[in-house]
N, C-alpha and C positions, 0 to 999 in steps of 0.2 A: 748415528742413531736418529730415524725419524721421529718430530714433533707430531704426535695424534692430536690431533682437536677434536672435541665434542658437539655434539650436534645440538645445537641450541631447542631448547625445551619447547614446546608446543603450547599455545599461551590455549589456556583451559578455558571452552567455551561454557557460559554461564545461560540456560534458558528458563522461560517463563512460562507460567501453564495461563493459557489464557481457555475460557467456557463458553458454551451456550448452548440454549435450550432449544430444541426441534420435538415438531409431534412426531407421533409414531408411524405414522402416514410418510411426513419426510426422513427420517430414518430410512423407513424402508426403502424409499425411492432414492435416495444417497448413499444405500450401500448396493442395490440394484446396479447401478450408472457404474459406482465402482468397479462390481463384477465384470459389466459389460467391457470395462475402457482398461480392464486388469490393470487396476493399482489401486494403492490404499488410500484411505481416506486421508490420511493426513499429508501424502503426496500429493493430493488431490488440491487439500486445501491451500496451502501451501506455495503449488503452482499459480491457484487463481487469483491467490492474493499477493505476489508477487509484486505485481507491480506497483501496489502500495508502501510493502513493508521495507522495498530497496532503496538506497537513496536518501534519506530520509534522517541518518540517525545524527548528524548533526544541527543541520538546519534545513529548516523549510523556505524551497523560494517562495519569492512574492505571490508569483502568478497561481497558487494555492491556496491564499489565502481569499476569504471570502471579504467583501466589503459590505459597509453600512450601503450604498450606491452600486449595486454589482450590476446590475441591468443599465445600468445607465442613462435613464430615462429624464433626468436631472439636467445633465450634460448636454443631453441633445436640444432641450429646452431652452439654456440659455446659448446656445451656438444658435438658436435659431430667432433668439429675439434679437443679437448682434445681428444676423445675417438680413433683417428685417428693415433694423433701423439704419442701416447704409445705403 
């Protein structure tokens, strides 16, 4: 007699409403574009925020984070008063 095994359950995905507000001008022209590109708005959104929301849910690398010295303009300062006094 054969052993059936069960097919392990489906782990229950949990989502969150996230908002925001548009005039009615951009409504309009965001469900326009939609029309145009046939697909929905929330496909839409979705897609183009992609490349933020992927990646991301454990930890963030470095090179994402913003610094107090992000332009660097500090650094280049003192490389260049070294570079001066030799």
């Amino acid at each position: 007699m054969p052993v059936t095994r069960r097919k392990k359950r489906r782990k229950k995905i949990r989502y969150k409403k996230i908002t925001f507000k548009l005039s009615a001008k951009q409504k309009k022209s965001f469900e326009n574009y939609c029309k145009a590109r046939k697909t929905t708005p929330t496909k839409l959104i979705k897609k183009l925020i992609s490349r933020y929301i992927n990646g991301f849910d454990k930890q963030v690398p470095d090179e994402y984070y913003v610094t107090e010295n992000q332009l660097g303009l500090f650094d280049e300062d003192e490389n260049y008063l070294e570079n001066e006094m030799k």
